[in-house]
N, C-alpha and C positions, 0 to 999 in steps of 0.2 A: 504493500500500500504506500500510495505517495505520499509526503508530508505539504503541507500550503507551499512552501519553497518550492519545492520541486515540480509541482505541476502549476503554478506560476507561468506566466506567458509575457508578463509585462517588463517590457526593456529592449522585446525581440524587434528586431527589423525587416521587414518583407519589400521588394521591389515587386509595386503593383501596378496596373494598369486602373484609373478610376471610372466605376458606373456612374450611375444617375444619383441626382441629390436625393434625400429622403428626409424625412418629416424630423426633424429634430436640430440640424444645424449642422449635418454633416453627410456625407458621399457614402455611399457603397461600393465597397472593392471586392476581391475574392484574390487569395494567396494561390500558388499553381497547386498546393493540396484541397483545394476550394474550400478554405475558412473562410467565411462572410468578416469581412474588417467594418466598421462603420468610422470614417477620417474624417478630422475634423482639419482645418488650413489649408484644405484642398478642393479644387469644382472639379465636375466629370469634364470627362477625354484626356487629365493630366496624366504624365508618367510619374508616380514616384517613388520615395522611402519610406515606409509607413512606419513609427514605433507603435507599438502596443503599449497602451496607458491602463486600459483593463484587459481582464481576462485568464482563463487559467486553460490548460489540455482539453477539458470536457466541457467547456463553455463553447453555447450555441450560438455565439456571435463576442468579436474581441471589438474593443475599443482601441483607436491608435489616431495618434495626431501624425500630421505630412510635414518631415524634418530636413525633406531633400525633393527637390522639385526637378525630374531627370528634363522635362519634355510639359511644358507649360500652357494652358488657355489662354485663348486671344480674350480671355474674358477678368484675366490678372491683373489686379494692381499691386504695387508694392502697401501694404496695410497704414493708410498715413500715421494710424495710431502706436506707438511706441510703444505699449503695452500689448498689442493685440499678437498671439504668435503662439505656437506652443508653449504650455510650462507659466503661460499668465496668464492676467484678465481672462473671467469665462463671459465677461458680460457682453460680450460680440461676439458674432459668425459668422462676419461677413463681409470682414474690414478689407479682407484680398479681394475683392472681386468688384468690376464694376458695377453701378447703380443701378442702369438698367438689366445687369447680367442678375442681380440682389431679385427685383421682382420679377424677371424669368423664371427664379426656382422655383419663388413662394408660388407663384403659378401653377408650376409645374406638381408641387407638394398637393394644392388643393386639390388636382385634377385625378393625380393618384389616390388621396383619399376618397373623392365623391366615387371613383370610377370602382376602389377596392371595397369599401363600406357602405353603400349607398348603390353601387352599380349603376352610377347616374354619370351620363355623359358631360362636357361642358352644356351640348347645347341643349340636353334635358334640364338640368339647374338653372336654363336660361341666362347663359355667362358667356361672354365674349370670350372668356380664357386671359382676361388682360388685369394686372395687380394696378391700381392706382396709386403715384406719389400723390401727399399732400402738397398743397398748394405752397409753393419756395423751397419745397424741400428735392425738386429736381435738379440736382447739381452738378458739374463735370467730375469725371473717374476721378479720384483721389479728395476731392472736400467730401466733406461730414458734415451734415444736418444735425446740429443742434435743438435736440427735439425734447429731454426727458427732462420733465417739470416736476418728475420725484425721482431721487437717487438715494437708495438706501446705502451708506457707506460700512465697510468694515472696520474693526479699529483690531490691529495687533498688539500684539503681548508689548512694543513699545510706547503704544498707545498712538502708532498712526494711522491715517486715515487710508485705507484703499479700497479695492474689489476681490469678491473672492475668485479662487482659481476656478477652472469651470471641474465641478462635483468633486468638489473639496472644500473644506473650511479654513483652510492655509488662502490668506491675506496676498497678494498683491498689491503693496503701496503705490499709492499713486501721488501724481504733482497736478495732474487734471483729466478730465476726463470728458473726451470731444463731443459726444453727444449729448451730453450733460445742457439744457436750456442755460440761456445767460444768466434770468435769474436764481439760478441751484447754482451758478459758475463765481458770481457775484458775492455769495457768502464767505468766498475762502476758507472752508471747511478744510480740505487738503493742508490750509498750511500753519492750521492748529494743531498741538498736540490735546490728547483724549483721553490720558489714564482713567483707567477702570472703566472705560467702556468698552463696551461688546458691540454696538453697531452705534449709530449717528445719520438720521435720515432727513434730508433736506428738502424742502419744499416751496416752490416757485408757485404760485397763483396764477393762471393764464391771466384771469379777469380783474383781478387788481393790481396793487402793489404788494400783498400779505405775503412774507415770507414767513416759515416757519422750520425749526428743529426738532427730533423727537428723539431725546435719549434712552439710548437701553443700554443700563448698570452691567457689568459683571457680577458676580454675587457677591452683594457683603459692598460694593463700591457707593459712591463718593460722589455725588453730580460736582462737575467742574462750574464752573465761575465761566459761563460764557459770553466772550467780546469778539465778536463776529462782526466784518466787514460794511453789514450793512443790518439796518432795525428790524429785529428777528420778533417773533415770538417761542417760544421754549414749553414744550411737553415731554414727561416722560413716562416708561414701563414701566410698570409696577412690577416685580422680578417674581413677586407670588400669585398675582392672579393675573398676570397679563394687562392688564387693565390701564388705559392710558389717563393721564393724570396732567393737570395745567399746572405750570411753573408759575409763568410769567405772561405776558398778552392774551392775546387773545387766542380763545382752544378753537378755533375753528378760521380756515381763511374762504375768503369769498372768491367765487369761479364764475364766470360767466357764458352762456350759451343760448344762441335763441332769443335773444334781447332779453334774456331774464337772469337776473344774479341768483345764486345757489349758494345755500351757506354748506360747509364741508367740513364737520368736527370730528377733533383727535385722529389726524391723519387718517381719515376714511375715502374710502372708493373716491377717484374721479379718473377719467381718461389722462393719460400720462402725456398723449402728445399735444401740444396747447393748439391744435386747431383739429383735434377730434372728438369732441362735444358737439361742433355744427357739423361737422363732417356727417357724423353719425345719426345727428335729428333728420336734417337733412333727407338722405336716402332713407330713413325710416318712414319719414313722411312722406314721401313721393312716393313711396312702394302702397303705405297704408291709403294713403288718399282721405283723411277722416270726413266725417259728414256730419252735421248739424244731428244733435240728438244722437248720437252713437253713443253705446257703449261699450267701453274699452277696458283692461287689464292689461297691466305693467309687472311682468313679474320680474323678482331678483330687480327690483328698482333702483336700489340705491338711495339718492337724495333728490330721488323723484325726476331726473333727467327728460325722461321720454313721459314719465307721469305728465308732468309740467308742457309739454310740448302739444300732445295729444288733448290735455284741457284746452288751451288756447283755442281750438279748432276747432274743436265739439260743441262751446258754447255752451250754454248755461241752463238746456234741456239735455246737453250729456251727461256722462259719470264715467269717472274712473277709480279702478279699483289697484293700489299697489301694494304690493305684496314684499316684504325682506326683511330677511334675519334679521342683522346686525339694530342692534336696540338705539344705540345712537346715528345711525344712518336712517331708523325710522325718525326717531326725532328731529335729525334736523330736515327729512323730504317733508313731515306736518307741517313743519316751519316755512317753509321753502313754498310752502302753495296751501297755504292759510287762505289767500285770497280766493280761493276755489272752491265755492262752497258743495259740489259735488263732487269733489277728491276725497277719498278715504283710504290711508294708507293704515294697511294691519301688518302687525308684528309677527315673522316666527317664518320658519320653513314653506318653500312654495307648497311642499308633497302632504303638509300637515295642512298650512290651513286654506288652502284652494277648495278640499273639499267641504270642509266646516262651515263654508260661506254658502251653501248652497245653491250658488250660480246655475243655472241649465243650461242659458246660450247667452253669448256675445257677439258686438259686432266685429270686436279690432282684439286684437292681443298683440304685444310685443314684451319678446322674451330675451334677456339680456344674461346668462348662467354665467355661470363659473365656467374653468377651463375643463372641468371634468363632463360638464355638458346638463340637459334636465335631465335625461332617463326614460326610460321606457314608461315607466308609472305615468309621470307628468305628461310626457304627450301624448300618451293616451287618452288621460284626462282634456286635456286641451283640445284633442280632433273631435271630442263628443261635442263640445260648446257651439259648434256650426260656428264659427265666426268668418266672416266674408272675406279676409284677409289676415294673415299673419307675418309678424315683423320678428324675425330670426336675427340676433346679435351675436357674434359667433368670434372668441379669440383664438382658438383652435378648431383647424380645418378639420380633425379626425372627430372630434365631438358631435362639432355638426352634423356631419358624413353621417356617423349613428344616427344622428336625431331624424335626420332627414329620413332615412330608411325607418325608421318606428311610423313618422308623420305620414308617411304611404303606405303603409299599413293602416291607419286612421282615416285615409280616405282623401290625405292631403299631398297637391305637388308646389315643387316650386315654379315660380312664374318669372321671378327674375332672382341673380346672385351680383353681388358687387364684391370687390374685391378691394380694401387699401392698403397699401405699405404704412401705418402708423408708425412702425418699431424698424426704422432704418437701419440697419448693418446687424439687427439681431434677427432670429429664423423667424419670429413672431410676425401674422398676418391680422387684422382684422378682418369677418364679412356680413354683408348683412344679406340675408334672405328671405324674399318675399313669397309666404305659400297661398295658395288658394286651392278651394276645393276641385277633388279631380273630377269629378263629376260637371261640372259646369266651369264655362268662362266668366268673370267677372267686367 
């Protein structure tokens, strides 16, 4: 019998020839014993050196980053970012590759899920097959799109600021970090030190000026005395129940979308890229199309986003009903569309209280899950509602893929899919899709 040493696989090198990208932020190879490798610093057609990073003899797939590049894509750049490369920063995938070559893959990613999970073509999903940049963020090969308006930082044992390594908890200090939104760039977080902390997460406001910090302690640590670059407000973890807790300013910053301000307490949910809130109202509302007197459900709402948008629309013989966990993300969406006097947002689990509410049928539904997706339960529940249109929010293409295939078995197809690059240089897609009943056109 072998011992972990010995059947270990991680340090080996293989010269491979690379597949096609796959869902997660890296390539598919095959060694000439045909091990599946999945490499991350590398795009398909390149020749190269592959290490293995995981993996042992009996493992059904090794991991390895690309440390030697024999025979290179016309679709390479040198990575502008100094951190981005084997052995650092996990927080990019896609720093070597050009920008439009970046939403070729994710493209290519979602077509392979719809087509593996779902057995749905592009032009069944009603997709051109094309990823959208946001709007400024189409740039020439080698600039970086400064787009993320939350950067959770790591702090190491010397208490500096960096990112982790990708699926590791080993720290990469950093001096900056190109994606990073001006206002998260503006705090000079990086060039503080951070004894006794464990992370440091900074936050940029699209829609105001509100910045904001959220410290989380090491156990037993210390909050520092913090003097940051520009007028913060300051929240931190409570290290025993998780629980976030006001320092100093103000616990919540204001966001903006849709002409409407959104207040956002103790770092809760919002769109990370500052121009995907309209992005995403946007083609939700052109997909749903709302009508006077409709009524609609927003599940997984959040701070009432698409709640808040869908009111607007409906008017004052509509209703909407949303539904989300998180107990301070309910209170501040009550907050947030107070003015609504047919908005009603409940607390708790979609799969718990969807049913409790006794609903039979609606007209609209937009559903915005977690990455893990709703589940088979929930849309089933939801294809019984007859609703004349549904608005699909979707941050993993493999989620949806499921969803999608459960919602056609419900009786439901999609009518149209959009596609955005939100998460520049990282594998991350946004989509939104539009279903309607198979049975009839709308």
């Amino acid at each position: 019998m072998q011992n972990a040493s010995e059947s270990s696989l991680v340090g080996e090198e293989y010269e491979v020839e690379v597949g096609p990208v796959a869902h997660g932020g890296h390539c598919i190879a095959r060694t000439e014993e045909g091990r599946v490798l999945f490499v991350r610093h590398t795009l398909p057609g390149e020749k190269i050196v592959a290490r293995v990073t995981e993996g042992e003899v009996d493992s059904r797939f090794l991991r390895a980053d690309a440390v030697r590049i024999i025979e290179a894509s016309k679709d390479r750049v040198e990575a502008p970012c100094p951190y981005s490369g084997p052995g650092k920063c996990g927080g990019c995938d896609w720093q070597h590759a050009k920008p439009g070559a970046q939403r070729r893959f994710k493209g290519e990613v979602i077509a392979e899920q719809l087509q593996r999970l779902a057995g749905l073509t592009p032009e069944e999903a009603g997709w051109d097959g094309t990823v959208m940049p946001a709007p400024g963020d189409k740039l020439p090969a080698g600039e970086v799109p400064a787009w993320r308006t939350r950067v959770q930082y790591a702090i190491d044992p010397e208490g500096r600021a960096g990112l982790r390594k990708h699926r590791s908890h080993d720290v990469q200090p950093i001096d900056h970090c190109m994606i990073a939104a001006p206002g998260v760039t503006e705090l000079g977080i990086e060039k503080q030190d951070w004894p006794q902390m464990a992370t440091v997460e900074a936050i940029a406001a699209t829609g105001s000026s509100d910045r904001q910090v959220i410290l989380t302690p090491r156990e037993g640590g210390r909050l520092p005395l913090v003097e940051l670059d520009k007028p913060v407000s300051v929240l931190r973890v409570d290290e025993r129940d998780g629980g976030v807790h006001r320092v100093h300013g103000r616990a919540f910053v204001r966001e903006r979308a849709d002409e409407r301000t959104y207040r956002v307490g103790m770092g809760g949910f919002w769109q990370v890229h500052p121009q995907a809130a309209d992005l995403l109202v946007k083609a939700v509302m052109q997909g749903l199309l709302p009508r006077k007197g409709d009524m609609a459900l927003d599940l997984y709402c959040g701070v009432g986003l698409f709640a808040g948008a869908i009111a607007d629309r409906v008017g004052e013989k509509g209703a909407v009903l949303g539904i989300e966990s998180g107990k301070r993300a309910v209170e501040d969406a009550r907050h947030n569309l107070q003015d609504f006097e047919r908005v009603r947002i409940e607390h708790g689990k979609v799969e718990q209280v969807l049913p409790r509410t006794r609903i039979t049928e609606v007209d609209l539904i937009v559903l915005d899950p977690p990455r893990a997706g709703a589940g088979k339960q929930t849309v089933k529940h939801l294809a019984a509602l007859g609703a004349r249109r549904i608005a699909y929010v979707a941050c993993d293409p493999a989620a949806l893929a499921r969803d999608l295939a459960y919602f056609r078995e419900g009786g439901y197809k999609p009518r149209t899919l959009r596609a955005f690059d939100l998460f520049p240089m990282t594998h991350h897609v946004e989509c939104v899709a539009i279903l309607e009943p198979a049975a009839k056109g709308v």
